[in-house]
C-alpha positions as CSV (number, residue, x, y, z in Angstrom):
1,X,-101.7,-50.8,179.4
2,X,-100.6,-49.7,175.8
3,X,-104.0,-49.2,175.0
4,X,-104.7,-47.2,177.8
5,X,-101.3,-44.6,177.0
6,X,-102.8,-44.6,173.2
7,X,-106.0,-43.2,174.6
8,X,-104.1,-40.7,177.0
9,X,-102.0,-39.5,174.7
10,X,-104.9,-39.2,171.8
11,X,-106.9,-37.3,174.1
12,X,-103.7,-35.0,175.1
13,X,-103.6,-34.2,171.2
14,X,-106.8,-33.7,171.1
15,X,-107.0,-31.1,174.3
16,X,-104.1,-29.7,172.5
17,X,-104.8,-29.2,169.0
18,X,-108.9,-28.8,169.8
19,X,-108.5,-25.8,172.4
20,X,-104.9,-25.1,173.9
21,X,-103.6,-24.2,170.1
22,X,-107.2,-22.1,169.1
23,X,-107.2,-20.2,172.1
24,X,-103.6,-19.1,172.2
25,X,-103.7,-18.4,168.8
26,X,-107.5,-15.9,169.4
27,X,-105.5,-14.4,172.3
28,X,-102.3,-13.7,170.1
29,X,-104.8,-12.5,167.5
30,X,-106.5,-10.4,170.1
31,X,-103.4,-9.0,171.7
32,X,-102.2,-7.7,167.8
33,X,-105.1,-6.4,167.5
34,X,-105.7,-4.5,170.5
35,X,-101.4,-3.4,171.3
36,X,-100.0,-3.6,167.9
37,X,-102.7,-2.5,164.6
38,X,-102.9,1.2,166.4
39,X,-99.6,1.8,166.8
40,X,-99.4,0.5,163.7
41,X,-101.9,2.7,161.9
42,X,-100.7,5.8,163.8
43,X,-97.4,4.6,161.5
44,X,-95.1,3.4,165.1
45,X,-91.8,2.1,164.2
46,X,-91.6,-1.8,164.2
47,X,-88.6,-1.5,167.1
48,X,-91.1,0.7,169.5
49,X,-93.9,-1.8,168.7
50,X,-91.4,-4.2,170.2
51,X,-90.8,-1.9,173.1
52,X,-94.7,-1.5,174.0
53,X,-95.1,-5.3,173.9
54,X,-92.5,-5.5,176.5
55,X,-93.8,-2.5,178.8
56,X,-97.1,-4.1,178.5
57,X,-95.4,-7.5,179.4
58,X,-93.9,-5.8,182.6
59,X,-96.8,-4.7,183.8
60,X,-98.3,-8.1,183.6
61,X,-95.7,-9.4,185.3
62,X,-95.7,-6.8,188.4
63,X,-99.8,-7.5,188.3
64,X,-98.7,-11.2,188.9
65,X,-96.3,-10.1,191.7
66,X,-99.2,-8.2,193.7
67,X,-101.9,-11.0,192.9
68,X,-99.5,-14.0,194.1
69,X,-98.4,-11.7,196.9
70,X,-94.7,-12.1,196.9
71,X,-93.8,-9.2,198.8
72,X,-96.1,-10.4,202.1
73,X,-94.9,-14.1,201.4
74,X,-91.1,-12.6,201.5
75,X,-91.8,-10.4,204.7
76,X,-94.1,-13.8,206.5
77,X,-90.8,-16.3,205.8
78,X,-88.3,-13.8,207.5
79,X,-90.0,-12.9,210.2
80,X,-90.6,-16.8,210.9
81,X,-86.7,-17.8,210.1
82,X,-85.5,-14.8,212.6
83,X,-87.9,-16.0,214.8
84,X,-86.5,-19.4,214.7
85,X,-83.2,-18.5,214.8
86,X,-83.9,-16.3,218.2
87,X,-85.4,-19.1,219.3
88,X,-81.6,-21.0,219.1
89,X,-80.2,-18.4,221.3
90,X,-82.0,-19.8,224.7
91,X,-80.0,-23.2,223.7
92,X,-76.7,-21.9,225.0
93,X,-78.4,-22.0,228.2
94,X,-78.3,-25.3,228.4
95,X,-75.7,-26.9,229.9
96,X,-75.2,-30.6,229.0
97,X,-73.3,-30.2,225.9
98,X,-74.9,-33.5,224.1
99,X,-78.1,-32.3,225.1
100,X,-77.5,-28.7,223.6
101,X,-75.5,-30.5,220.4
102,X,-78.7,-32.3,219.6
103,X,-81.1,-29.2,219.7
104,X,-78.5,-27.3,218.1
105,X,-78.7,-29.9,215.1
106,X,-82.7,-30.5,215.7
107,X,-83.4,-26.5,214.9
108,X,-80.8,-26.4,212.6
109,X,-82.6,-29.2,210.6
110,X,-86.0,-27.8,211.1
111,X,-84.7,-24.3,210.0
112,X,-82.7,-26.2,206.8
113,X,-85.5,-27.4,205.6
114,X,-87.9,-24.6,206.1
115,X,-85.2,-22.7,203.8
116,X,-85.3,-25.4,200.9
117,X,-89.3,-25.2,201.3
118,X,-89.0,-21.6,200.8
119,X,-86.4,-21.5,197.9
120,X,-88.4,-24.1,195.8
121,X,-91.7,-21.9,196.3
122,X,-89.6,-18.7,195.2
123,X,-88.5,-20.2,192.4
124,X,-91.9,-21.3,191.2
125,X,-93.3,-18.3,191.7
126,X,-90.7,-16.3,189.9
127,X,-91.0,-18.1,187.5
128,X,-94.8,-17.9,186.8
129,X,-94.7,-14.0,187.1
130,X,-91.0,-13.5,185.0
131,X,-90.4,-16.4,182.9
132,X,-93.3,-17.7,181.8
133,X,-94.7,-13.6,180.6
134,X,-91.5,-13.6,178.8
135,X,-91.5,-17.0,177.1
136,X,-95.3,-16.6,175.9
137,X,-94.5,-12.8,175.0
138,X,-91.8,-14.0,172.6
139,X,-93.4,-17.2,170.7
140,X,-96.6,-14.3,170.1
141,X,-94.2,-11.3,169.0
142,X,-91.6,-14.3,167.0
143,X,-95.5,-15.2,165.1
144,X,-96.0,-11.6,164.6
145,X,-92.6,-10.3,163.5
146,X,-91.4,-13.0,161.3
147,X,-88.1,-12.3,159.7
148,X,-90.3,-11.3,156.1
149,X,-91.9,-9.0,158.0
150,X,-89.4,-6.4,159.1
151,X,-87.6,-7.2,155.9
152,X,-90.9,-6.3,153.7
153,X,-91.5,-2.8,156.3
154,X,-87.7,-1.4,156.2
155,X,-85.9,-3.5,154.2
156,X,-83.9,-5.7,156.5
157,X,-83.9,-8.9,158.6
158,X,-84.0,-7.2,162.0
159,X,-86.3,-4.4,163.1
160,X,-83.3,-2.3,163.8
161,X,-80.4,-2.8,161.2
162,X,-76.9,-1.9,162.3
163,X,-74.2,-0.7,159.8
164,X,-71.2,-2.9,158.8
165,X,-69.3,-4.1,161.6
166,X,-66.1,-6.3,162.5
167,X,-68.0,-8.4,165.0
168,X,-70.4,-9.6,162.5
169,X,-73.5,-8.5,163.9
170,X,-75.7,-7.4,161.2
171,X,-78.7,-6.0,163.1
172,X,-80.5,-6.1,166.9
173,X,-83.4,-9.2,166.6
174,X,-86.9,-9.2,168.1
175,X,-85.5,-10.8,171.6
176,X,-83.2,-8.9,172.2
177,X,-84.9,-5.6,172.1
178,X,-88.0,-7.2,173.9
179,X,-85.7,-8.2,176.8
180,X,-83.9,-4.5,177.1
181,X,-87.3,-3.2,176.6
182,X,-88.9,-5.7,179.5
183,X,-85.6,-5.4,181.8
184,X,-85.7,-1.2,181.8
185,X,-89.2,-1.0,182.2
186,X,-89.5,-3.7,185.6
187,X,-86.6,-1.2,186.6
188,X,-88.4,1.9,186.2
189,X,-91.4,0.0,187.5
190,X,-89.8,-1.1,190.6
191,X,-88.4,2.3,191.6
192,X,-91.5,4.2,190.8
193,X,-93.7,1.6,193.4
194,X,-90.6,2.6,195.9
195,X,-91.3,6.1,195.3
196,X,-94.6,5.7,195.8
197,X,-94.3,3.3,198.8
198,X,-92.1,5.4,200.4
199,X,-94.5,9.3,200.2
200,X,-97.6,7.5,201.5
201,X,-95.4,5.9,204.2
202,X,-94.4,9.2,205.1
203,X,-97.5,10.4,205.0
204,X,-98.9,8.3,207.1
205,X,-95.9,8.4,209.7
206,X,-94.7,11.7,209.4
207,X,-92.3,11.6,212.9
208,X,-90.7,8.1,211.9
209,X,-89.8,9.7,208.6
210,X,-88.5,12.7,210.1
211,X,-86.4,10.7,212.6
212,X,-85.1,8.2,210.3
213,X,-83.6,11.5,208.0
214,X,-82.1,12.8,211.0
């Protein structure tokens, strides 16, 4: 059995070190080369550098949204839990109370569980198209931006330095101006595909538009 785990976990390290390190480390490589090195010839400030990494990164993330189809799975569970929960209504017809306390708690059960089934799968999928963009965006721009680098371009440990200040903070770091960058931008985003949703709606339905307004 101990032999068998020495094997697993050599060939773990192995698959690790032989092609999961390599080819995150050509796509990091590749990703510098093709985001960062022009805006760093056209002489871009390391801060907006920072910024485009995390626009770029938001538009990974809503690409993820479309391709997992979270707005269609979204739409599919609440038209099934109202269904459901219409369906509880014709209970109160019934009138042995025991019999109508036991459906009650039968669809309440079955609609429970249903709504755990749905939260976990949210969760993992939010996760896949947020979190794990961001995580893997910030280990690459933490390898690229390494606290000698901004210090060797403008003379300081973070890409923008902030003046003395009784709170001790001496400059804004690579995170946290990837994650205002990423957070504005999935805002902007969001309200341009709502825009957008909402003309070709009304272009398509012209008189439901014009009688929601009124």
């Amino acid at each position: 059995m101990l032999q068998m785990l020495d094997y697993l976990g050599g060939g773990l390290d192995w698959l690790f070190f032989a092609v999961v390190s390599p080819l995150f480390a050509a796509a990091g490589r590749g990703l510098e080369w093709f985001l960062l090195k022009p805006l760093d010839l056209l002489g871009i400030p390391v801060p907006w550098q920072i910024l485009v990494a995390a626009m770029f990164t938001a538009m990974v993330s809503m690409l993820l949204r479309r391709v997992a189809r979270v707005d269609e799975k979204e739409k599919e569970f609440k038209k099934i839990f109202s269904a459901k929960k219409e369906k509880q209504k014709d209970i109160a017809a019934i009138a042995d109370w025991k019999t109508r306390d036991m459906f009650y708690r039968t669809t309440d059960n079955d609609i429970d569980e249903d709504f755990n089934t749905y939260l976990a799968q949210r969760f993992a999928r939010h996760s896949a198209i947020y979190l794990l963009p961001i995580f893997l965006s910030l280990f690459w721009l933490e390898t690229v931006f390494t606290s000698e680098e901004p210090a060797a371009r403008i003379g300081s440990l973070y890409p923008i330095p902030l003046p003395a200040n009784g709170y001790g903070v001496e400059g804004l770091s690579v995170t946290f101006i990837f994650l205002a960058g990423y957070i504005l931008s999935l805002i902007v985003l969001f309200r341009a595909r709502r825009f957008i949703s909402r003309n070709t709606a009304e272009k398509i339905h012209p008189a439901k538009s014009c009688e929601l307004e009124v």
